[in-house]
N, C-alpha and C positions, 0 to 999 in steps of 0.2 A: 697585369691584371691577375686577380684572384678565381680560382675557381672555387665555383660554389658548385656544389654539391647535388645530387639532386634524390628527392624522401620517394620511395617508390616503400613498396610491401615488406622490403627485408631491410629498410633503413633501421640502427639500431641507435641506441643514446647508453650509452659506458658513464655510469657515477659512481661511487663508493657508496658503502654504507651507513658510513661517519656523515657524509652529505645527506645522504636521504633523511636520517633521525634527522641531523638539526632542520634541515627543513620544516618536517614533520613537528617539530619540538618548536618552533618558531611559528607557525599556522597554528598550530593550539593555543598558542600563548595569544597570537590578536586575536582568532577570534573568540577567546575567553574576556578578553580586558574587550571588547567589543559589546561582548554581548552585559557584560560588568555595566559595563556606563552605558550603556541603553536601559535597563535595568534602573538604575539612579535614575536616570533620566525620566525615564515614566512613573517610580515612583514620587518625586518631588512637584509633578504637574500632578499626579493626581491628589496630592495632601496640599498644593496652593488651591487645585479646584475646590476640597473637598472645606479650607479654611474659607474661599472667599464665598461657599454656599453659606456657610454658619456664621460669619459674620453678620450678611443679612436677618438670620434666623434666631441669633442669642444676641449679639452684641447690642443691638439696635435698639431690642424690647429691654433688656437689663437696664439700657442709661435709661429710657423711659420711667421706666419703675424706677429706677434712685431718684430720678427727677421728683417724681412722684412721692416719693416719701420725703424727702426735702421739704417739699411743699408744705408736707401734713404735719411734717415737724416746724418748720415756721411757723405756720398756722399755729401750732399746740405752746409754742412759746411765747409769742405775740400772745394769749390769753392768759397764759401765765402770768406774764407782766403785769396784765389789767388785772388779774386778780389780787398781786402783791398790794400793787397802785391802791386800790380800793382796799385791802386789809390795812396797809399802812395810814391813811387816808380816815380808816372805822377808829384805829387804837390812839391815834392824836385825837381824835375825839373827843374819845372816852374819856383820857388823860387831864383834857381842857376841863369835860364834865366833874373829875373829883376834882380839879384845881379849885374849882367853883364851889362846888360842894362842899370844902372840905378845909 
């Protein structure tokens, strides 16, 4: 069997100092890359929060309004037509009137 030791007041721990840096040098490095991607982390919830508030707020009203002018442009083309319809409609008319005339 092994004897174990036992930690009283003058128990001491012997490391070099080559050990201690890389320790050292090793606990900075995680929790740098730790605190790195916590970082990311909170910034990409808060710009998905921040897209899916503006979604409801711009996306929604904009297709409305194109919807909307769509509309008022169909509207405005459909009368165009009847307007052509009936100019073409006036000048064979006319046409017929000097045939007759003439």
């Amino acid at each position: 069997m092994t004897k174990i030791g036992k930690f009283d007041d003058k128990s001491s721990l012997n490391i070099s100092l080559s050990y201690l840096a890389q320790i050292i040098v090793i606990s900075s490095v995680v929790v740098w890359g730790y605190a790195s991607i916590n970082e990311r982390i909170d910034t990409n919830l808060q710009e998905t929060k921040r897209l899916r508030g503006n979604q409801n707020n711009y996306l929604f009203p904009d297709i409305r309004t194109l919807e909307q002018q769509v509309i008022q442009l169909e509207k405005e083309v459909l009368i165009l037509k009847t307007e052509i319809e009936f100019y073409k409609k006036e000048i064979e008319n006319e046409e017929l009137n000097l045939k007759c005339l003439g």
